[in-house]
C-alpha positions as CSV (number, residue, x, y, z in Angstrom):
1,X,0.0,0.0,0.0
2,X,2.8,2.6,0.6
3,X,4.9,1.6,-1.9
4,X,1.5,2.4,-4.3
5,X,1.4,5.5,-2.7
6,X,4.9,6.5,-3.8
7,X,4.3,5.7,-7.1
8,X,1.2,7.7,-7.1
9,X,3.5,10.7,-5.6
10,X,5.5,10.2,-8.2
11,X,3.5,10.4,-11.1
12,X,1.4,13.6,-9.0
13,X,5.2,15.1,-9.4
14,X,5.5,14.6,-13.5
15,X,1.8,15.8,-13.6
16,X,2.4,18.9,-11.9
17,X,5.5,19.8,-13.9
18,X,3.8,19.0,-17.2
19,X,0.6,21.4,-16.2
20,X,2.8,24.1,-15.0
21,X,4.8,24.4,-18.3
22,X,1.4,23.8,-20.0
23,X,-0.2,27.0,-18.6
24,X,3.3,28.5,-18.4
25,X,3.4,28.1,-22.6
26,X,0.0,29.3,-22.9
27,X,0.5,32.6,-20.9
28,X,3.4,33.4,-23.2
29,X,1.4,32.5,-26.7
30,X,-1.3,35.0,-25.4
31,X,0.8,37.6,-23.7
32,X,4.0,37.6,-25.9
33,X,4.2,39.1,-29.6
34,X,7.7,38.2,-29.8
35,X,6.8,34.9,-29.6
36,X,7.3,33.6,-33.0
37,X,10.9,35.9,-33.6
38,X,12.1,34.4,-30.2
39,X,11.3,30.8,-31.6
40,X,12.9,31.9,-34.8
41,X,16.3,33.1,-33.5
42,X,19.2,31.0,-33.1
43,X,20.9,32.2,-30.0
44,X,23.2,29.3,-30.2
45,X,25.2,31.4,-33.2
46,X,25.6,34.4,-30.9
47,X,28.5,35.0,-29.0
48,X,26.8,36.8,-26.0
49,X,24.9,33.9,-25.7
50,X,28.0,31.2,-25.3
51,X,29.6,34.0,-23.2
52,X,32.3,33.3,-25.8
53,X,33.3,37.0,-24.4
54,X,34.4,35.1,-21.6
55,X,37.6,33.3,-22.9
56,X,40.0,31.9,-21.8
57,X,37.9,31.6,-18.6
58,X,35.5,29.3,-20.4
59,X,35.6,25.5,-21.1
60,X,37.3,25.9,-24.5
61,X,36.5,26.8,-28.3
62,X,36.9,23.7,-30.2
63,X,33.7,23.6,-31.4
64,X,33.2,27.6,-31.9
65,X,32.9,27.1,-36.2
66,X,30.1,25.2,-35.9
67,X,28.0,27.0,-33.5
68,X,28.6,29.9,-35.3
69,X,27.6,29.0,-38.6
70,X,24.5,27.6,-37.1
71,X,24.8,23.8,-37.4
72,X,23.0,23.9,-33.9
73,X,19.6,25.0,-32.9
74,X,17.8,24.8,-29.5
75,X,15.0,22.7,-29.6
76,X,11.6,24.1,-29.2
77,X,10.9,25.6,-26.2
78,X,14.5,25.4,-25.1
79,X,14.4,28.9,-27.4
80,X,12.3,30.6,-24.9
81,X,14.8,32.4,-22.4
82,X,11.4,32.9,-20.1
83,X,11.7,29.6,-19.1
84,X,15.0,29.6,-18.0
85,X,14.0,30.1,-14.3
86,X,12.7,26.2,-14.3
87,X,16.1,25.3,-16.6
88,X,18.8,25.6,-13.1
89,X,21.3,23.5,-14.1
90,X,21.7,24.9,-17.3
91,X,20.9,22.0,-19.7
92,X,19.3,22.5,-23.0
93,X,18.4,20.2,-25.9
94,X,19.7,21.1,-29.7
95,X,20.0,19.6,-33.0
96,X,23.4,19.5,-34.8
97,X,23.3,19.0,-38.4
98,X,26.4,17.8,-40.3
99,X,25.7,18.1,-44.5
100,X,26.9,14.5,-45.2
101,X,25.6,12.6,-42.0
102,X,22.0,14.5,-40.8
103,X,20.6,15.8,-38.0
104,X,21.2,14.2,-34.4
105,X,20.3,15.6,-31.2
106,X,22.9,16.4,-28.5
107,X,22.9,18.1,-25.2
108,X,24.5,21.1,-24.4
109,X,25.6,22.6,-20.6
110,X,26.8,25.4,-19.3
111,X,28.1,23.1,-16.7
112,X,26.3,25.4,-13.6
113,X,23.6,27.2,-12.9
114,X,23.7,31.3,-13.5
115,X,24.9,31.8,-9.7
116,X,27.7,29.6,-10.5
117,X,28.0,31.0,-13.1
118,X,28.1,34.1,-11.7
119,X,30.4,33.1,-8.5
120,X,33.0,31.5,-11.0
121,X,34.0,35.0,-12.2
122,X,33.9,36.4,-8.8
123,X,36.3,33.7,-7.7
124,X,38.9,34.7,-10.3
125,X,38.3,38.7,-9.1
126,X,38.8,38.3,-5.7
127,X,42.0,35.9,-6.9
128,X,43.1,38.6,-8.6
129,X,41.6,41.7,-7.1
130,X,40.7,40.9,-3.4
131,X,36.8,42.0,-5.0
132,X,34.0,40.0,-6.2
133,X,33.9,42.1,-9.5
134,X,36.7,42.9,-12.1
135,X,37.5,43.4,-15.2
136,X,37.6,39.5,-16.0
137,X,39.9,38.9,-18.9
138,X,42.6,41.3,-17.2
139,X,42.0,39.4,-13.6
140,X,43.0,36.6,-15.0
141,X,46.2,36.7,-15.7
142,X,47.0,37.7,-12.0
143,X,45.6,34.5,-10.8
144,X,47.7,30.9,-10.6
145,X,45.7,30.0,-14.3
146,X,47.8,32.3,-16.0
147,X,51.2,31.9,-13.2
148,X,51.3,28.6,-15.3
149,X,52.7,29.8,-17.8
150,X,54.4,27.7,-21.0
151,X,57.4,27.1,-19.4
152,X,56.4,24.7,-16.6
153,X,57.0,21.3,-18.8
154,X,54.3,19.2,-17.0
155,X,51.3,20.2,-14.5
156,X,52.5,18.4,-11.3
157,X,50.1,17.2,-8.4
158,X,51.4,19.9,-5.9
159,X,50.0,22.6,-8.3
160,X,46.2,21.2,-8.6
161,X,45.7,18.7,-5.7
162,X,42.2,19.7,-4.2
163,X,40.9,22.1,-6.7
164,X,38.0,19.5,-7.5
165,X,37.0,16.1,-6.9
166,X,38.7,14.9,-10.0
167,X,42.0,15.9,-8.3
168,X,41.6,15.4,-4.9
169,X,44.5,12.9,-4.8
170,X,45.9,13.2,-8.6
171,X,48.8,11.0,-9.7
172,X,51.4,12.3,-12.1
173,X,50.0,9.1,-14.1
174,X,46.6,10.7,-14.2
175,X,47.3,14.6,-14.8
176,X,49.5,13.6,-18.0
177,X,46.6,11.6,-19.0
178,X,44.0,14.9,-18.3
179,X,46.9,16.7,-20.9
180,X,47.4,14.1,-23.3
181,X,44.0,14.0,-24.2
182,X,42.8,17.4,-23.8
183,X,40.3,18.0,-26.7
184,X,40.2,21.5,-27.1
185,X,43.6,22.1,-28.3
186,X,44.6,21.5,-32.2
187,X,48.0,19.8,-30.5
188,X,46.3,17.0,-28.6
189,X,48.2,13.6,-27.8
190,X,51.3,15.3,-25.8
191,X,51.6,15.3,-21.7
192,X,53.6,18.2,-22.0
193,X,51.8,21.3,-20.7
194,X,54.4,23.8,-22.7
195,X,52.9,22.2,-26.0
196,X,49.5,24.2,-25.3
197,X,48.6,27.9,-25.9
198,X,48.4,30.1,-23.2
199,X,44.7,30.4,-23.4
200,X,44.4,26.6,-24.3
201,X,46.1,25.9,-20.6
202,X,44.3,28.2,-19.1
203,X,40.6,27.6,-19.8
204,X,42.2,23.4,-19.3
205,X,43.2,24.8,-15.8
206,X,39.7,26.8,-15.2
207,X,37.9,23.8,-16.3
208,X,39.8,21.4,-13.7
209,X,38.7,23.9,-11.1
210,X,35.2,24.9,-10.9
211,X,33.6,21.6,-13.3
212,X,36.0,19.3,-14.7
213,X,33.3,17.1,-16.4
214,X,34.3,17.3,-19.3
215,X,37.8,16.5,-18.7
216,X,36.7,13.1,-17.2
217,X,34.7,13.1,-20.3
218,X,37.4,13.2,-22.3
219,X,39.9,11.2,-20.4
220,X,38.3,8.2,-20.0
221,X,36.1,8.1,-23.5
222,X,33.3,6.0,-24.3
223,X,35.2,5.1,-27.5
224,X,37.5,3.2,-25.2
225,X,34.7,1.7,-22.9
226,X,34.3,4.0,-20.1
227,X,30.4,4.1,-19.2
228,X,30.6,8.5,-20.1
229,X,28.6,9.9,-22.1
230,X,31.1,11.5,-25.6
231,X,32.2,14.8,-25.1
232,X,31.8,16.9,-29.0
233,X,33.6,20.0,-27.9
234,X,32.6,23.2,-26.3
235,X,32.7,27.0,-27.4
236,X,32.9,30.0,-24.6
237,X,31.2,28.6,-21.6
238,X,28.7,25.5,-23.4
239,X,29.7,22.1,-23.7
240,X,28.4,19.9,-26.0
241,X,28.3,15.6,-25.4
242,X,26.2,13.3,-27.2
243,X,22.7,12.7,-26.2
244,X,22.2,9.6,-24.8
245,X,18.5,8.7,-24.1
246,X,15.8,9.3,-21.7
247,X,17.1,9.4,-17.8
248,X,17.2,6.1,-16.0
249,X,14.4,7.9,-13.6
250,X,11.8,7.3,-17.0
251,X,12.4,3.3,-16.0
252,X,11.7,3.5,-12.5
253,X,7.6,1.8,-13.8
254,X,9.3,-0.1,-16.9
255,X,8.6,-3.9,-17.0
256,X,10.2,-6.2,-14.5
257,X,12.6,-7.8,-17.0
258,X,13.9,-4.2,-18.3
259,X,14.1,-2.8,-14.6
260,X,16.3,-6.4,-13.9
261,X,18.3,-5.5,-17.4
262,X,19.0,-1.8,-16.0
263,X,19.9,-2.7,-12.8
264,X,22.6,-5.6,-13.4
265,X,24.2,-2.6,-16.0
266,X,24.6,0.0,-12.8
267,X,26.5,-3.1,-10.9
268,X,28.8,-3.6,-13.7
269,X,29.4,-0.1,-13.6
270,X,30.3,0.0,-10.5
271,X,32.8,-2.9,-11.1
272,X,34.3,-1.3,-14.1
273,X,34.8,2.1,-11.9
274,X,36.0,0.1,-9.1
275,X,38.1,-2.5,-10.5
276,X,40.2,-2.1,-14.4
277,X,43.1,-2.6,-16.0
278,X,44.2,1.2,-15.7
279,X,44.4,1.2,-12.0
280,X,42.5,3.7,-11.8
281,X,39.5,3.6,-9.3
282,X,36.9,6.3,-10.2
283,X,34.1,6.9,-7.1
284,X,30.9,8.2,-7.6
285,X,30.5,10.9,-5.6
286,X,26.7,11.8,-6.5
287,X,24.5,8.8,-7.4
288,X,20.7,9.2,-8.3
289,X,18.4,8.5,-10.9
290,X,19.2,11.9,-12.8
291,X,23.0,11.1,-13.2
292,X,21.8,7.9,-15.6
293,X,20.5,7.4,-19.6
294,X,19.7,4.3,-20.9
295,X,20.0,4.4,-24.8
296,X,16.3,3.8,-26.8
297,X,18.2,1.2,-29.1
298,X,20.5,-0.4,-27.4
299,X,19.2,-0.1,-23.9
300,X,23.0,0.7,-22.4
301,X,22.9,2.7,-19.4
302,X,25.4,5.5,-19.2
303,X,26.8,8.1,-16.8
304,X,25.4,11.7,-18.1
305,X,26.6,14.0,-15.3
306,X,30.6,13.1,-14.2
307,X,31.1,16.2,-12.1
308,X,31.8,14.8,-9.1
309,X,33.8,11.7,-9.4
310,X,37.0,11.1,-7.7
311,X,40.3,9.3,-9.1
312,X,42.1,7.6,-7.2
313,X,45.5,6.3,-8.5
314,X,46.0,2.4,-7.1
315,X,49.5,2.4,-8.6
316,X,50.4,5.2,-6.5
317,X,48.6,4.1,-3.6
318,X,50.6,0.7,-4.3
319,X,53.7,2.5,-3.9
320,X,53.7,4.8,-1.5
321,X,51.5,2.6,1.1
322,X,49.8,5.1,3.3
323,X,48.5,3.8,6.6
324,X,46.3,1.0,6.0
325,X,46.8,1.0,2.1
326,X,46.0,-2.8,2.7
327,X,43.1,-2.9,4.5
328,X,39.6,-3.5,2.5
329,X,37.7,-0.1,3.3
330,X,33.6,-1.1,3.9
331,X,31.5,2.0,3.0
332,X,28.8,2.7,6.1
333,X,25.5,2.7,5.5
334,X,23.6,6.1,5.7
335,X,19.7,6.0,6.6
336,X,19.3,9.8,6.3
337,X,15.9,11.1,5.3
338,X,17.0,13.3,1.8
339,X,17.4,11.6,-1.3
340,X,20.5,10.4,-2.7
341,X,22.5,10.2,0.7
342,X,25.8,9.1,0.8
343,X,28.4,8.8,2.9
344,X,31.9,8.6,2.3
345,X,36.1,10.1,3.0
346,X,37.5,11.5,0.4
347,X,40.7,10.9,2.3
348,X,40.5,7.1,2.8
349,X,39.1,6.7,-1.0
350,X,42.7,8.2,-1.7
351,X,44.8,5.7,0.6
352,X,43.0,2.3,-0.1
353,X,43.3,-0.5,-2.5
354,X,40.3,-2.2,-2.2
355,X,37.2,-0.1,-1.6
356,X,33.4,-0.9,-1.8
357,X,32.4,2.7,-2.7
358,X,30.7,2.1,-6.0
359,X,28.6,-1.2,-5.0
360,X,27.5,1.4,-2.1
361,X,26.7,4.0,-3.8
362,X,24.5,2.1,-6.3
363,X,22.9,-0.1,-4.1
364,X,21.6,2.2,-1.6
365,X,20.5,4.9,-3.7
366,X,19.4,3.0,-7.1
367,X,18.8,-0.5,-6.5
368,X,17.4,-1.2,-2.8
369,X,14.7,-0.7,-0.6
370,X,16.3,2.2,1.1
371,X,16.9,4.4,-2.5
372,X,14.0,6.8,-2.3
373,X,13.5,9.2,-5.5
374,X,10.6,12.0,-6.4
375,X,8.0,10.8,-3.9
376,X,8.9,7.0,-4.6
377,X,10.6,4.1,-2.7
378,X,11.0,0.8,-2.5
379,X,14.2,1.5,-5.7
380,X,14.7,0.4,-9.2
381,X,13.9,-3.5,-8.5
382,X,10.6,-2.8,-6.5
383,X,7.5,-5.1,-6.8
384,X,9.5,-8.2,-7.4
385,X,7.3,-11.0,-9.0
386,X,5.9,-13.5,-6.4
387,X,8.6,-16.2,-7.8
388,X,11.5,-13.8,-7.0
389,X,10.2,-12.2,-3.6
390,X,9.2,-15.7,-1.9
391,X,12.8,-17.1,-2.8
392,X,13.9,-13.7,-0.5
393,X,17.6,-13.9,-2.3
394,X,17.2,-10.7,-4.4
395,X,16.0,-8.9,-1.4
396,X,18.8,-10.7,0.9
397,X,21.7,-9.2,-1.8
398,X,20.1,-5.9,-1.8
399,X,20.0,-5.5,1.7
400,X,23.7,-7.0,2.3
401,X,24.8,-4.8,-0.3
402,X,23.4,-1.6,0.7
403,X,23.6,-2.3,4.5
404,X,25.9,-5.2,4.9
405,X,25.3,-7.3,8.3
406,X,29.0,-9.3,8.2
407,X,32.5,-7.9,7.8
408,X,33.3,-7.4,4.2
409,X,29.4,-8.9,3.6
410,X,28.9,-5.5,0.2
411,X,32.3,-6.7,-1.2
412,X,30.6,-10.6,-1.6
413,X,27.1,-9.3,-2.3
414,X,27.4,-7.1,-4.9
415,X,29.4,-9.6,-6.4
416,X,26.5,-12.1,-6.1
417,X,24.1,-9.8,-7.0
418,X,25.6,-9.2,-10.5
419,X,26.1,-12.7,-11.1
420,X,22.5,-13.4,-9.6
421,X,21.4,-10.4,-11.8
422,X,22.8,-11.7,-14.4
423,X,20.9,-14.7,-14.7
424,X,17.9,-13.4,-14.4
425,X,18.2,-11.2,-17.0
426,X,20.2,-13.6,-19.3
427,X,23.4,-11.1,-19.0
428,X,25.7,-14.1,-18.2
429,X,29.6,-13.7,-19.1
């Protein structure tokens, strides 16, 4: 009965939403004569609106040409800047066209909302300056973006360790990496920060401080495997990466047998993340429903927001063997009333080998009866079939794995639960 409730809640919330654009639309057909021109402008070719004016504090200009020539258009109402105020994270929908290969869609971000937006440029005054506002462009080369400068031969952990999440811990390994395959530079491939232009380093530099998304993005491609959505490029202060499909949240009702499908994908994630041939564990700081696409053909689940995701270097932690480096680290359990709750150290994800982190973070706030989304509960595998809720092992896994009862009892349930997952779902390796 509760569990029917929630769903009910839930569906109330997508109601809600869809009336409230639906009598937002209709005051602005009736109240607007601009209507029609705003619907016809492509704001996407203007360089006020990609605060191109912003560079080389911006997330680079690789892809500059073809917003400018207008080979992308907002989609529909994405034109109306009216309805910005329900748009906060900055995400809009566009079409790209290419002359030989079509349309496609693709998403672009501004990677923040307009306060942080707004606080990024009074971060790089008061750097600067000592006041929240500046001129920007001269600011900035007072600050350590521009201190840089091309004769420093490699960026070196002691320069960036802390700025974000990416490199809270960074290796040497992983910061040549970030270099080597910086996209927005013509001279891509080299490790060698010298080899980029000034602005090139320093819009790689602002981009590692205050989002590095797309550098994750681009560092560990879905070309090669990594579960990321692809970056395209970017041009003043939008991003554009390939749209994926409808957010995982749009499953949450699906069919049993899909929901199964979804659900043993997020635990191999979590594996991948966790455990690869790179050595390079990457933790997911922020794990809900809205961080997840499933594609409409092939039904792959991808990551569609990297902001905050941690790398930590197991090489490194190998070799210099902090305290404890040895000893498997068990995530604890967090029964906090918000959604998306997750506990963790950023400091011990840095210093051990063997972490539990990912399986965590999945379970509890995707998977299990503790992950509570929009009104709902019960999570992504809810309302088992009789079959599958009388034999009590899918429910058992869930619950070890969120909130494990035994020492080390996530580490050995989330690896049941993919193999058990697996089977059900036919997903067997």
């Amino acid at each position: 009965m509760l569990r029917l409730v929630s769903l009910k809640l839930g569906r109330l919330y997508r109601y809600m939403k869809l009336a409230a654009l639906g009598i937002l639309a209709a005051a602005l057909a009736l109240n607007s004569p601009s209507l029609l021109a705003s619907l016809q402008r492509n704001e996407l070719a203007e360089r006020r609106f990609l605060q191109l004016n912003k560079c080389p504090a911006c997330w680079g200009t690789s892809w500059c040409r073809k917003f400018l020539n207008g080979q992308l258009r907002l989609e529909s109402w994405g034109r109306l800047r009216l309805l910005d105020f329900l748009n906060v994270k900055n995400v809009y929908f566009a079409r790209y066209g290419e002359p030989r290969e079509g349309s496609r869609r693709v998403v672009l971000k501004r990677l923040g909302s307009a306060r942080e937006l707004a606080d990024i440029d009074a971060k790089i005054c008061r750097r600067a300056t000592g006041r929240g506002r500046c001129d920007l462009l001269q600011a900035l080369h007072a600050t350590e973006f521009a201190s840089i400068n091309g004769d420093v031969r490699l960026l070196t952990p002691d320069v960036v360790e802390g700025w974000s999440d990416l490199v809270h811990c960074p290796s040497q390994r992983l910061l040549d990496r970030l270099v080597r395959r910086y996209a927005e530079t013509k001279d891509s491939g080299s490790f060698l920060l010298r080899n980029l232009k000034d602005s090139e380093r320093m819009q790689l530099l602002i981009t590692l401080a205050f989002n590095p998304e797309p550098l994750v993005l681009q560092s560990f491609p879905s070309d090669e495997g990594w579960p990321f959505a692809k970056y395209l490029g970017a041009c003043g202060r939008m991003v554009a990466v390939n749209y994926v499909g409808e957010e995982l949240w749009s499953y949450f009702s699906a069919p049993w047998e899909k929901r199964v499908d979804l659900a043993w994908q997020l635990m191999e994630i979590a594996e991948q993340l966790t455990n690869n041939d790179f050595e390079f564990a990457l933790y997911l700081l922020d794990v809900s429903f809205d961080n997840f696409a499933v594609g409409p053909r092939d039904g792959k689940v991808i990551i569609v927001d990297a902001e905050n995701v941690l790398v930590a270097d197991k090489r490194l932690i190998k070799q210099n063997k902090p305290e404890n480096w040895d000893v498997w680290y068990e995530s604890k359990f967090d029964d906090c009333d918000k959604e998306a709750c997750l506990s963790f150290s950023k400091e011990i994800l840095c210093t051990r080998v063997t972490v539990d982190h990912n399986y965590y973070a999945i379970c509890q706030n995707l998977l299990s009866r503790h992950a509570t989304w929009r009104g709902t509960s019960g999570g992504l595998l809810h309302d088992a079939p009789a079959e599958i809720a009388k034999d009590g092992r899918l429910e058992a896994l869930l619950d070890e794995c969120a909130n494990p009862k035994k020492r080390y009892g996530r580490f050995q349930a989330a690896k049941e639960l993919r193999e058990y997952l697996g089977r059900l779902s036919n997903n067997v390796r």
